[in-house]
C-alpha positions, -999 to 999 in steps of 0.1 A, spaced: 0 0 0 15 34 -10 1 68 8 -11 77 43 -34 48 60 -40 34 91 -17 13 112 -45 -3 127 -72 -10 102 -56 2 69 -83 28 64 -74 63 41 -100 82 58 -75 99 83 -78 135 101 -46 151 101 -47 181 126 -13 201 152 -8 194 184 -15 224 204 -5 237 243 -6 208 269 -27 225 299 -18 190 319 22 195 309 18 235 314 4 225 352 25 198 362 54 221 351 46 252 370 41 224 399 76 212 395 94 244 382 76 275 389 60 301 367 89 289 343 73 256 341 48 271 319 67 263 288 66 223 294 35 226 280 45 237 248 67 206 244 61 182 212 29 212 203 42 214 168 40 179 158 10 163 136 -20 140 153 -33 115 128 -65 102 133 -85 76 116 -119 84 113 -129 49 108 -116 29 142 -102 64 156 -70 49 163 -41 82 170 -7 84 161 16 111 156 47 116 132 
């Protein structure tokens, strides 16, 4: 199979969106860190989220 399917079911009907701020790495951070701890929720926010839209199995790039 050549393109962009599903690990899981093999289905090409997959949602492609960004990752965006993690409010539960941005809070655990502060927790941890301080005020500074903040930016651990922006870590990993710029990678893709593939979903199928068949079995709705994620996976990320």
């Amino acid at each position: 199979m050549e393109g962009l399917f599903c690990p899981k079911c093999h289905s090409r009907d997959i949602h492609i969106d960004k990752k965006g701020y993690s409010l539960t790495k941005g809070v655990v951070g502060t927790l941890v860190l301080g005020p500074v701890g903040l930016i651990a929720g922006k870590h990993k926010s710029n990678k893709l989220r593939y979903t199928c839209r068949q079995c709705g199995h994620q996976w990320h790039d």
